[in-house]
C-alpha positions in Angstrom: 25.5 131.7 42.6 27.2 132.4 45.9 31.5 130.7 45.8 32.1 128.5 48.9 36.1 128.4 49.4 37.4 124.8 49.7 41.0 123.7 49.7 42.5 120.3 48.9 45.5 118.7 49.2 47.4 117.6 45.8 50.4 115.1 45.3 53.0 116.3 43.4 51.6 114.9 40.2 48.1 115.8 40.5 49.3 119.4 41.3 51.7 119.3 37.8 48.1 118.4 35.9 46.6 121.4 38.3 48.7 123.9 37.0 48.2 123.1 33.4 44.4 123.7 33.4 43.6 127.0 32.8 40.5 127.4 35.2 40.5 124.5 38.3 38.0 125.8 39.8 35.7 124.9 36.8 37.3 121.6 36.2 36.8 120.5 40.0 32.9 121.8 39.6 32.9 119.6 36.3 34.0 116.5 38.3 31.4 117.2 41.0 28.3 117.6 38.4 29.7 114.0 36.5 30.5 112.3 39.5 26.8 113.3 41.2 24.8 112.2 37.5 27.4 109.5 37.4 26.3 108.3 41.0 22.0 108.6 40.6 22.0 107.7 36.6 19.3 110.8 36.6 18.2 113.9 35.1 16.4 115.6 37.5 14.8 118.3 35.3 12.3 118.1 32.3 13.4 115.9 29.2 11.1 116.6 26.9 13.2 119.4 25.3 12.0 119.7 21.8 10.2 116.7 21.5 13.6 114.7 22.5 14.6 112.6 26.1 17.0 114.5 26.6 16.9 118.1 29.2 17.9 121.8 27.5 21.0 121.7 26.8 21.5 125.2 27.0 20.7 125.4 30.8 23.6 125.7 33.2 24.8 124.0 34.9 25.3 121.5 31.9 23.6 117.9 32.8 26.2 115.5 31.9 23.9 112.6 32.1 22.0 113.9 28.9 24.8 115.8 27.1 28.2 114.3 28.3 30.1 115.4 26.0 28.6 119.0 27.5 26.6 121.6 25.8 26.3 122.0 22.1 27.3 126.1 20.8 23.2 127.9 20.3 23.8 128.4 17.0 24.5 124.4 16.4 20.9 124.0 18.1 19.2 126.5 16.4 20.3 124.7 13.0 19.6 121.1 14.1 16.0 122.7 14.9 15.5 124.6 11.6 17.1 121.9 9.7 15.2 119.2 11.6 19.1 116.9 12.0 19.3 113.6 13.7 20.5 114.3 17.8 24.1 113.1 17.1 24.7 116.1 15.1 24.5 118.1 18.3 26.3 115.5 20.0 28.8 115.8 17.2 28.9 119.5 17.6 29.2 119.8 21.6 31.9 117.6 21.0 34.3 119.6 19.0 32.9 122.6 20.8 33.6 121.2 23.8 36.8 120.0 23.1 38.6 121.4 26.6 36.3 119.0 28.7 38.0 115.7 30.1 36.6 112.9 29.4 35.9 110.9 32.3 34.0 108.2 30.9 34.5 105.0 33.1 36.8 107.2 35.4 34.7 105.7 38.8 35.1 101.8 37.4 37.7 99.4 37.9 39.8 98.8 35.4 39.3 94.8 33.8 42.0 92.9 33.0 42.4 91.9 30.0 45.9 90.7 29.5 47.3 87.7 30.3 49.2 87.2 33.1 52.9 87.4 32.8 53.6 83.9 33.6 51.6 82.4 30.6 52.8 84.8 28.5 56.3 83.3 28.3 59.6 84.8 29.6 60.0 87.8 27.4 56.9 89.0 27.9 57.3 89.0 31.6 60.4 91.1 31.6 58.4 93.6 29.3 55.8 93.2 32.2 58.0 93.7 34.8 60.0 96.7 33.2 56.5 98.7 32.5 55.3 97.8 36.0 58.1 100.2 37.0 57.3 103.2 34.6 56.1 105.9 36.5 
């Protein structure tokens, strides 16, 4: 696979987070490959791996739409296949093997509120409202 160069500008924040990842580069290719399956809700290659609906999870890049939680390690697959195990065991498994992956579940939707507004909460609760409203 061929490297195109790109460059982007970070805020001070962002670029704190950036230089606590170990590889950005593979974080910001992540992002891309969730946020395109995020955007078309499909798999665009085969899913009848193993008599499942889900693609081979073992392919790279990793499709996020039918593993999100990204590849499970082989040797997890080759026991789910010899001991015949239910799918969330490899779910279960790219999980914990996976564990360096951010999870960006939701990441693209609006947050709902679900908290009263400060005014019907009563007064105390508004100055709690108003004092975390400032928190960075």
């Amino acid at each position: 696979m061929s490297r195109i160069i790109k460059s982007i500008a970070l805020d001070e924040q962002t670029a704190k987070i950036a230089d606590t990842l170990p590889n950005f580069s593979h974080f910001v290719r992540e992002c891309l490959y969730r946020h395109a399956i995020s955007n078309t809700l499909e798999c665009s290659r085969e899913k009848t791996w193993r008599g499942t609906d889900r693609c081979n999870p073992l392919m790279q890049p990793v499709c996020f739409n039918c593993w999100p939680n990204g590849s499970p390690p082989v040797e997890a697959v080759k026991q789910w296949s010899q001991d015949k195990l239910a799918m969330s065991f490899l779910d279960d498994r790219a999980k914990s093997h996976n564990e360096y992956l951010i999870d960006l579940t939701g990441i693209n939707r609006k947050a709902q509120k679900t908290r009263k507004s400060a005014v019907k909460v009563g007064f105390f609760a508004s100055i709690r409202q108003k004092i975390r409203d400032r928190s960075p």
